[in-house]
MIVEXSE-337526 format. One record per atom (N, C-alpha, C, CB): residue number from 1; atom name; z, x, y. Coordinates in nm, 4 decimals, always signed. Glycine has a CB too. Layout:
{NUM; CA; {Z; X; Y}}
...
This chain:
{1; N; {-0.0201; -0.3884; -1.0871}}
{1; CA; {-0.0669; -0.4019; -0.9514}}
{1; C; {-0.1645; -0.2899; -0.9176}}
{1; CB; {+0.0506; -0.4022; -0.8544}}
{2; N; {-0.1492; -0.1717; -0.9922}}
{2; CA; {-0.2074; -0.0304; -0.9583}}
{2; C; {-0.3701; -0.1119; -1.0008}}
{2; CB; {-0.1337; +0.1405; -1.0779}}
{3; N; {-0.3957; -0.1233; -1.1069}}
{3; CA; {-0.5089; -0.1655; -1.1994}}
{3; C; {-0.5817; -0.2650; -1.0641}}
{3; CB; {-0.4469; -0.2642; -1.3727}}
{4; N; {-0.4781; -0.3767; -1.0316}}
{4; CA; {-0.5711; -0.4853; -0.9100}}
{4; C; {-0.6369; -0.4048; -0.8222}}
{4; CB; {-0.4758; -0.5914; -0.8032}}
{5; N; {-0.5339; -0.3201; -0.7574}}
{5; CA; {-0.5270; -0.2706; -0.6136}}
{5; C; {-0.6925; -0.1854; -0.6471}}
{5; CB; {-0.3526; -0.1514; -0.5651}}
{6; N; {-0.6703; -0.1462; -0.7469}}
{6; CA; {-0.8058; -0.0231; -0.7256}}
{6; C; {-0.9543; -0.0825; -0.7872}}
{6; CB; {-0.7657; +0.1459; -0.8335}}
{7; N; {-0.9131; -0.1782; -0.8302}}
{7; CA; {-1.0647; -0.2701; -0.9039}}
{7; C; {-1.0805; -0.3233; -0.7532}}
{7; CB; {-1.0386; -0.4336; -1.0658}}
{8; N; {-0.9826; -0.3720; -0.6587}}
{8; CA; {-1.0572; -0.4572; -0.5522}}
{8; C; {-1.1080; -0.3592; -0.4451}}
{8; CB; {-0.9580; -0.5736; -0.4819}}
{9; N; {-1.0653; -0.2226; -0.4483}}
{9; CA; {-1.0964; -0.0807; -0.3912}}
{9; C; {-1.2594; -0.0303; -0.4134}}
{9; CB; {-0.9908; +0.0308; -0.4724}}
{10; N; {-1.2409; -0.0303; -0.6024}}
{10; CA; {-1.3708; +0.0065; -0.6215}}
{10; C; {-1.4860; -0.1252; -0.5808}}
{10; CB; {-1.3763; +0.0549; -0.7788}}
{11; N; {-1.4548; -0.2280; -0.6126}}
{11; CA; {-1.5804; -0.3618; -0.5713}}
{11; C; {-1.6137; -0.2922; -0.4218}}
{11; CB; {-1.5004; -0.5769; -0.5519}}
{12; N; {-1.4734; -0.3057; -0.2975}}
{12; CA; {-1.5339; -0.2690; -0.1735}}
{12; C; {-1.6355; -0.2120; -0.1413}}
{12; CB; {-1.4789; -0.2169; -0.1222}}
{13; N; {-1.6076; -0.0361; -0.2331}}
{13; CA; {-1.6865; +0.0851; -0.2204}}
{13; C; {-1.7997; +0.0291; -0.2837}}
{13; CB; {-1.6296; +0.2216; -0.2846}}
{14; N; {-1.8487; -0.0164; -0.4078}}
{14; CA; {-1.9914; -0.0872; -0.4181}}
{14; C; {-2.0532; -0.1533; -0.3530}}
{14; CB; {-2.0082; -0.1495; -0.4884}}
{15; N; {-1.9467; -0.2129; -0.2626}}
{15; CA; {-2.0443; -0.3254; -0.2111}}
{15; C; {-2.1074; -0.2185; -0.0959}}
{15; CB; {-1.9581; -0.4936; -0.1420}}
{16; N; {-2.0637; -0.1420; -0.0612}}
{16; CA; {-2.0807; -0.0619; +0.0871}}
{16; C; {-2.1870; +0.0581; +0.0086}}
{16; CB; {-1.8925; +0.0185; +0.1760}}
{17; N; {-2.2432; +0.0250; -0.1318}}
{17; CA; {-2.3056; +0.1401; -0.1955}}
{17; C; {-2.4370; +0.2048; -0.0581}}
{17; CB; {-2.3862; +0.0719; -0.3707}}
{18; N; {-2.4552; +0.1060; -0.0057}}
{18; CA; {-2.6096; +0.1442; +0.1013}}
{18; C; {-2.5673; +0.1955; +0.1941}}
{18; CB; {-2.7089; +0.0284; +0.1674}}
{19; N; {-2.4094; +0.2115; +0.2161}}
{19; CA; {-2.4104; +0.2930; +0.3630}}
{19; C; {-2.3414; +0.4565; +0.3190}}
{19; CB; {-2.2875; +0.1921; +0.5040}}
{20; N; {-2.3687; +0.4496; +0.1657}}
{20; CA; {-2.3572; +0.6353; +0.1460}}
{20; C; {-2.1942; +0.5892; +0.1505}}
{20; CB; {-2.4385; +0.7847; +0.3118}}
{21; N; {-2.1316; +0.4905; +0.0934}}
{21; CA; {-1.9751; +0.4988; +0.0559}}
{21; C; {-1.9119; +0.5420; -0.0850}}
{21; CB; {-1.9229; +0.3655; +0.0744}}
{22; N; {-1.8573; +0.6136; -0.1387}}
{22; CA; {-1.8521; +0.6175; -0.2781}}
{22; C; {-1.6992; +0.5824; -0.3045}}
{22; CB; {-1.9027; +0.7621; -0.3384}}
{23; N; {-1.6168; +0.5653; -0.4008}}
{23; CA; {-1.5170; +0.5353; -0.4477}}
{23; C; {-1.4578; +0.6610; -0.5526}}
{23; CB; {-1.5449; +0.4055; -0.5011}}
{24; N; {-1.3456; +0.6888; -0.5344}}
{24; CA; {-1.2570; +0.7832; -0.6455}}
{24; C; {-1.1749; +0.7285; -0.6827}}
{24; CB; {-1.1952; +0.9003; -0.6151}}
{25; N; {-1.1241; +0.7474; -0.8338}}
{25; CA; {-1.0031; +0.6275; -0.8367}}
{25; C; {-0.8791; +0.7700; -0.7979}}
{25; CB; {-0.9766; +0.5118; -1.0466}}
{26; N; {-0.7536; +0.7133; -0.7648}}
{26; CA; {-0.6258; +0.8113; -0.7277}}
{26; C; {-0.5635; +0.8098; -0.8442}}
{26; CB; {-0.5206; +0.7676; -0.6070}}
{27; N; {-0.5943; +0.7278; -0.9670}}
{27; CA; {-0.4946; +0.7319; -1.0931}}
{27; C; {-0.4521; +0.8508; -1.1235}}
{27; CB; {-0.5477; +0.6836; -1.2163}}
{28; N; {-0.5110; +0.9821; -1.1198}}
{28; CA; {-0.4935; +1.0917; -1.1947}}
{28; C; {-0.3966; +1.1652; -1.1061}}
{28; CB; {-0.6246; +1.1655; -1.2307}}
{29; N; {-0.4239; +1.1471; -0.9600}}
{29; CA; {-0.3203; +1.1837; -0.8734}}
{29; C; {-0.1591; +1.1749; -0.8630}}
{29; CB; {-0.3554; +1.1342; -0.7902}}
{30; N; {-0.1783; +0.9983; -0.9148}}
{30; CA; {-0.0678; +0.9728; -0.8998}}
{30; C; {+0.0259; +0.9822; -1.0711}}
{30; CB; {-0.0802; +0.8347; -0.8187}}
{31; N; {-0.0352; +1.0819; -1.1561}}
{31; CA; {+0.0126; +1.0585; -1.3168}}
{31; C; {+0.2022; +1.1426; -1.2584}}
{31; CB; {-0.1336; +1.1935; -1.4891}}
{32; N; {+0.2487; +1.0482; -1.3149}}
{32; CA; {+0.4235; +1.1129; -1.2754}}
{32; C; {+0.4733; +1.0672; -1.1391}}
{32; CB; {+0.4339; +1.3016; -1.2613}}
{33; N; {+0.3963; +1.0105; -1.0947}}
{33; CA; {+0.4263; +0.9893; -0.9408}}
{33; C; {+0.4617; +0.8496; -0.9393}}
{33; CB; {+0.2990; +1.0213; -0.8341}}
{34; N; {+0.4848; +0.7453; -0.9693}}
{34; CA; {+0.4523; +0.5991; -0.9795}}
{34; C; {+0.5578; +0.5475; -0.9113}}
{34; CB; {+0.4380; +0.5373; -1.1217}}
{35; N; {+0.5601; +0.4499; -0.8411}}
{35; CA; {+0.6786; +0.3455; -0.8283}}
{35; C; {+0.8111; +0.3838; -0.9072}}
{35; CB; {+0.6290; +0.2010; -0.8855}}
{36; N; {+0.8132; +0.3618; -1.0436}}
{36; CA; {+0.9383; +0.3935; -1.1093}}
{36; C; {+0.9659; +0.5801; -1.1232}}
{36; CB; {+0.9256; +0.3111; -1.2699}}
{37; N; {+0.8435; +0.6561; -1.1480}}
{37; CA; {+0.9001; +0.7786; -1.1662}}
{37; C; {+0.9824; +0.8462; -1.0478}}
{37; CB; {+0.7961; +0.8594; -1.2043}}
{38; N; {+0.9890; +0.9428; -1.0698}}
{38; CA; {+1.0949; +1.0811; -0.9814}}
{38; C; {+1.0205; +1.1772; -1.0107}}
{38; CB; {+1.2684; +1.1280; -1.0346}}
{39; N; {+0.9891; +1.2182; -0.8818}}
{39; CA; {+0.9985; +1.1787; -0.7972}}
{39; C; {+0.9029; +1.0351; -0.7685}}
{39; CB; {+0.9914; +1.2826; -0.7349}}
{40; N; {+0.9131; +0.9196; -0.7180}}
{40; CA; {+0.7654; +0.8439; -0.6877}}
{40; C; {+0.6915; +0.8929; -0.5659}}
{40; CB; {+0.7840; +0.6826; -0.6615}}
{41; N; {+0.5761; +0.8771; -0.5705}}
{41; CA; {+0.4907; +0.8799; -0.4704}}
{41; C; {+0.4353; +0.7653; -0.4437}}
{41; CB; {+0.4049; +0.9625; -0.4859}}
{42; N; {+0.4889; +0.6186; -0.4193}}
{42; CA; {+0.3957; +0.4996; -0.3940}}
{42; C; {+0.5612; +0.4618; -0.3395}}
{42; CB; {+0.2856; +0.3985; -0.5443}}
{43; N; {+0.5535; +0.3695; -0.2352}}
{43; CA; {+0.6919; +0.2636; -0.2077}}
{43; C; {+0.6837; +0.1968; -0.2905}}
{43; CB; {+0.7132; +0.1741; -0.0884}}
{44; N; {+0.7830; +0.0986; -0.2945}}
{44; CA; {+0.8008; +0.0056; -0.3722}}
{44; C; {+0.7944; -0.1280; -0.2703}}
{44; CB; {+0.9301; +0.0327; -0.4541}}
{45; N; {+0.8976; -0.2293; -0.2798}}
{45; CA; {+0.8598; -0.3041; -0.1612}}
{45; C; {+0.9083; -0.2050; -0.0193}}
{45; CB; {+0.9426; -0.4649; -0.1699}}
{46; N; {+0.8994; -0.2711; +0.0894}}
{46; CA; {+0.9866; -0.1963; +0.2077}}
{46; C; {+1.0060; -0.3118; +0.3022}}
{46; CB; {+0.9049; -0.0568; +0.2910}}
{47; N; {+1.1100; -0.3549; +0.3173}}
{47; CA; {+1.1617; -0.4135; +0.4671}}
{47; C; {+1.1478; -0.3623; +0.5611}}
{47; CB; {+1.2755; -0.4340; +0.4907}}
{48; N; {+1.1014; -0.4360; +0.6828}}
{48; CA; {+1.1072; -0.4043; +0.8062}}
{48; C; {+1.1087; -0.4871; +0.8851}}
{48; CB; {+1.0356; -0.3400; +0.8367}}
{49; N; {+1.2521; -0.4468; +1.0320}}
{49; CA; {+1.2569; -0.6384; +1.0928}}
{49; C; {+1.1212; -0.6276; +1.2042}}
{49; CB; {+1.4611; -0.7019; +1.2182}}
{50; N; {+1.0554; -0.5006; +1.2219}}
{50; CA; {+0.9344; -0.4889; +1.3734}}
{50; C; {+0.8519; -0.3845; +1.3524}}
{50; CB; {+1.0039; -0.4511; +1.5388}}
{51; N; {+0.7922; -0.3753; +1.4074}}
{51; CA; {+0.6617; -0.2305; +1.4348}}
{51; C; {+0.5367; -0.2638; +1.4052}}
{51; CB; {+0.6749; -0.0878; +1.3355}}
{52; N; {+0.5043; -0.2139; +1.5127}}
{52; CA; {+0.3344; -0.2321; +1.5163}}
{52; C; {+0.2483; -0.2182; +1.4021}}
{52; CB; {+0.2726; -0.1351; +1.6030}}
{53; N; {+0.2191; -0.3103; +1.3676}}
{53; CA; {+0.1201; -0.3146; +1.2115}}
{53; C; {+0.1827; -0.3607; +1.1090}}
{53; CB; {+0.0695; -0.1761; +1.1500}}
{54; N; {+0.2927; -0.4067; +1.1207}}
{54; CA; {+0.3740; -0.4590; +1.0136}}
{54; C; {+0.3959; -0.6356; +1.0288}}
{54; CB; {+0.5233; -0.3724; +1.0216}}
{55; N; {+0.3915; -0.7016; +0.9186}}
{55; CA; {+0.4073; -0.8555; +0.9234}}
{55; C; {+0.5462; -0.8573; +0.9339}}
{55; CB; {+0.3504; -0.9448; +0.7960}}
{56; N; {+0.5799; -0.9368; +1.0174}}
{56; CA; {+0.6834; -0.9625; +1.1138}}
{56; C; {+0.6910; -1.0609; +1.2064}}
{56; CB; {+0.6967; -0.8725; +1.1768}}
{57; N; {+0.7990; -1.1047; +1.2597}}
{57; CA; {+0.8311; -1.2465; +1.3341}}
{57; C; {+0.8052; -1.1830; +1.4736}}
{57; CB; {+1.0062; -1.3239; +1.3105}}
{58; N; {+0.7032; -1.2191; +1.5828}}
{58; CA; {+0.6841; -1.1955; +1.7055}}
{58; C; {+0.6661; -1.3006; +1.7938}}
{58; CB; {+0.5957; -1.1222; +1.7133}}
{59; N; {+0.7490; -1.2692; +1.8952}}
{59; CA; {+0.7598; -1.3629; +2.0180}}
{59; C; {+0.7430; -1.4928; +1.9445}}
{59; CB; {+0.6419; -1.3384; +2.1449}}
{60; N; {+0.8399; -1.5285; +1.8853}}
{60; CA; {+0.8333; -1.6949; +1.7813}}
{60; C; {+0.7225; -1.7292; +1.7064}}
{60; CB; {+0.8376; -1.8351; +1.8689}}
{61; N; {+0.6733; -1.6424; +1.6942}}
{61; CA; {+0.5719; -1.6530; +1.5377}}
{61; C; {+0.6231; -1.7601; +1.4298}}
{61; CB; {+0.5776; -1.4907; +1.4406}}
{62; N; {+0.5637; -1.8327; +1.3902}}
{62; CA; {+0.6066; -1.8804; +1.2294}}
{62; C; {+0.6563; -1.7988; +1.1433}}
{62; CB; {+0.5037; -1.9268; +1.1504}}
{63; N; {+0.7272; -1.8080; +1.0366}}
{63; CA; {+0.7675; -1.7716; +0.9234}}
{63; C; {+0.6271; -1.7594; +0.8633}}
{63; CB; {+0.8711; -1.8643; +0.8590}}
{64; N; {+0.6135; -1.5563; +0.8812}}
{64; CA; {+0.4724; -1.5897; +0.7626}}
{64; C; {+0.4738; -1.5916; +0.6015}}
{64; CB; {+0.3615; -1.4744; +0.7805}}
{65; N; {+0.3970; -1.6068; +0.5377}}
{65; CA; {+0.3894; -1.6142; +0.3397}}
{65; C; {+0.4655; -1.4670; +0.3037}}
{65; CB; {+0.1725; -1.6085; +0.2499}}
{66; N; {+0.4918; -1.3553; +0.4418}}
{66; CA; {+0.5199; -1.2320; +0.3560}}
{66; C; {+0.6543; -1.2060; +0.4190}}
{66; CB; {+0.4050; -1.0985; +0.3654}}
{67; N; {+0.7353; -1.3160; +0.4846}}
{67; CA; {+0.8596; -1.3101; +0.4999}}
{67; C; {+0.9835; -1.4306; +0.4649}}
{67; CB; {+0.8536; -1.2780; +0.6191}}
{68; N; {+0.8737; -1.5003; +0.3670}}
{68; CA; {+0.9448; -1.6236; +0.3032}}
{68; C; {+1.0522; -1.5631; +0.2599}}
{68; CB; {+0.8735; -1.7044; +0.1881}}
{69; N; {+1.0820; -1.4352; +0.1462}}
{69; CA; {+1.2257; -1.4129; +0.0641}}
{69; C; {+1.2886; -1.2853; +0.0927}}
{69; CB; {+1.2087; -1.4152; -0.0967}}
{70; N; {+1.2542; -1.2605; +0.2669}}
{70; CA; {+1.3482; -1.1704; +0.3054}}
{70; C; {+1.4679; -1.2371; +0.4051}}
{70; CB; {+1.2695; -1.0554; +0.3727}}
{71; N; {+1.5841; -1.2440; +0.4539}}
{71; CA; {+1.6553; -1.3115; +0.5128}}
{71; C; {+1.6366; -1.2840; +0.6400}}
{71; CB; {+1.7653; -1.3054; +0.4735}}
{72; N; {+1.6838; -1.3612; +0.7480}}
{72; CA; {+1.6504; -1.2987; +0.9217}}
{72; C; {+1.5052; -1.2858; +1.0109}}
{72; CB; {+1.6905; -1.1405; +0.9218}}
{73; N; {+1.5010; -1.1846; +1.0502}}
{73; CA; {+1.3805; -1.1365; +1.0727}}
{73; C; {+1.3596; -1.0266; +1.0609}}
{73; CB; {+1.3411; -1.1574; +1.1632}}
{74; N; {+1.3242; -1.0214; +0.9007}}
{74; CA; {+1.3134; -0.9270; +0.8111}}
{74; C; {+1.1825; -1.0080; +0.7386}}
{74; CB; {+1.4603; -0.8935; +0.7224}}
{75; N; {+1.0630; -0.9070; +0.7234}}
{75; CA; {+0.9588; -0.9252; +0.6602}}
{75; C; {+0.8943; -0.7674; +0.5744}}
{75; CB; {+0.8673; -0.9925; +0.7732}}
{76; N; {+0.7948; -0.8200; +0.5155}}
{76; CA; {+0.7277; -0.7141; +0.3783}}
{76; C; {+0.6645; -0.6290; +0.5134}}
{76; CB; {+0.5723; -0.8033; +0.2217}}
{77; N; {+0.6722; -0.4738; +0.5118}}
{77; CA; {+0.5917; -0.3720; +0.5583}}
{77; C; {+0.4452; -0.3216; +0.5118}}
{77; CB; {+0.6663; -0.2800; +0.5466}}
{78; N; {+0.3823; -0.2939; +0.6207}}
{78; CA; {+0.2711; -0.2971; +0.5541}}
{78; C; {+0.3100; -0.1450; +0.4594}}
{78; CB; {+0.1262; -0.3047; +0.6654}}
{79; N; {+0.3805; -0.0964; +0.5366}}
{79; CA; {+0.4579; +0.0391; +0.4259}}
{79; C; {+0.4336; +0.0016; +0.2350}}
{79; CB; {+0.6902; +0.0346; +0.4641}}
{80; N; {+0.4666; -0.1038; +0.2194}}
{80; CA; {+0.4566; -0.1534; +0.0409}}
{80; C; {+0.3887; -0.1280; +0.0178}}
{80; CB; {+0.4545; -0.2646; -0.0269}}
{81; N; {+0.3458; -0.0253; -0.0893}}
{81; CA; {+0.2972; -0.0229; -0.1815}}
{81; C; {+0.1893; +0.0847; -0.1662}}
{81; CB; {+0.2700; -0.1420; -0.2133}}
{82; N; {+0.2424; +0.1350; -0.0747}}
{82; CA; {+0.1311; +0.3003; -0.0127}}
{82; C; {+0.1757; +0.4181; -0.0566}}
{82; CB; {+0.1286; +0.3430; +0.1657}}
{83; N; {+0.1042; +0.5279; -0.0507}}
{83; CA; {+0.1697; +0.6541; -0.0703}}
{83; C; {+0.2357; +0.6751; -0.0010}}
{83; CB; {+0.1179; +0.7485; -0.0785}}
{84; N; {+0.3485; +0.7611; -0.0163}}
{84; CA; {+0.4650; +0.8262; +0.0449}}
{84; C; {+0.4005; +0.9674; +0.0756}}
{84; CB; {+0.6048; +0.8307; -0.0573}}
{85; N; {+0.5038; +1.0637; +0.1134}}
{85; CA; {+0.5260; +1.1952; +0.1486}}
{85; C; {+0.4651; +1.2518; +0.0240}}
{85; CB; {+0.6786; +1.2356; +0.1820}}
{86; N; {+0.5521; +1.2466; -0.0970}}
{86; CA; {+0.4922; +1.2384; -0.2199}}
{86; C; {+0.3763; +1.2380; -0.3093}}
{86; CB; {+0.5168; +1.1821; -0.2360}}
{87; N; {+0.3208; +1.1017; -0.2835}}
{87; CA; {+0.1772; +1.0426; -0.2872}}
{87; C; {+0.0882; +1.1424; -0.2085}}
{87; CB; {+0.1687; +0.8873; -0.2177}}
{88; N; {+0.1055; +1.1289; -0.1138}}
{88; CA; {-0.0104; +1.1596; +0.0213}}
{88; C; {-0.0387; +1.3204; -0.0263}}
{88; CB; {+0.0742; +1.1445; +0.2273}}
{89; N; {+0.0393; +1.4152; -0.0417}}
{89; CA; {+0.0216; +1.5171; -0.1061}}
{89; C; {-0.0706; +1.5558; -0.2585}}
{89; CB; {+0.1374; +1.5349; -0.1111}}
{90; N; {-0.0002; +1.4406; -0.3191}}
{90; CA; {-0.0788; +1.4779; -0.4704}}
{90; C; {-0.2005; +1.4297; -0.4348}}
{90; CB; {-0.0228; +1.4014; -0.6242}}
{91; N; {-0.2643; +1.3293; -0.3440}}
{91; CA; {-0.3623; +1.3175; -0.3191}}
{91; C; {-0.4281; +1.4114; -0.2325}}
{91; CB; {-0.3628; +1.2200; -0.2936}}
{92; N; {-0.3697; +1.4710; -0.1034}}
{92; CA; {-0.4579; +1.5814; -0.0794}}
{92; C; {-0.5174; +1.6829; -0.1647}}
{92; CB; {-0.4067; +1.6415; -0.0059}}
{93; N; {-0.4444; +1.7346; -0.2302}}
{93; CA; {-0.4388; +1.8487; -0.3453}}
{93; C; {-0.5389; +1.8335; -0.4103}}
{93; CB; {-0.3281; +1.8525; -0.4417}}
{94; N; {-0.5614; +1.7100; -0.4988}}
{94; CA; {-0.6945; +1.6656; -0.5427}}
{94; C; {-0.8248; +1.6313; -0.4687}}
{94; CB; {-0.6718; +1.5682; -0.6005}}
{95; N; {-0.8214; +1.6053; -0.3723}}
{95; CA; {-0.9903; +1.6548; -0.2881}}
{95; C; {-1.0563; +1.7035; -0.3215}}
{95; CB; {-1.0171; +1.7217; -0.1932}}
């Protein structure tokens, strides 16, 4: 997913090459940090049943595609798959 996430990252930053945007990849940031390591620095999935910016069931919303296989009203956070406390650090550091 790391490999998708940052090929569709870097296309963005090309496409935006004319407005002075450039692209870094975070791979090196995150070496030891991953989803599975220990400490990780990326979530993994994250539940959440509400909060602003998160896909979630509101005022009788449909069942959206990113809360099909959580039970209730419980849906995917936009939290998934971001840096953590963790992350966010090894990435400052490298600047």
């Amino acid at each position: 997913m790391a490999d998708y996430f940052e090929s569709k990252q870097r296309e963005l930053a090309l496409s935006m090459s004319a407005s002075n945007v450039r692209y870094r990849s975070p791979q090196a940031a995150f070496e030891g940090k991953r989803i599975c390591d220990s400490p990780e620095g990326i979530n993994g999935v994250v539940a959440g049943p509400n909060g602003d910016g998160d896909f979630h069931f509101h005022h009788g919303d449909k069942n959206t595609q990113l809360c099909w296989w959580f039970t209730g009203n419980t849906c995917l956070s936009r939290e998934s798959y971001h840096p953590n406390q963790t992350g966010t650090s090894a990435t400052h550091r490298r600047s």
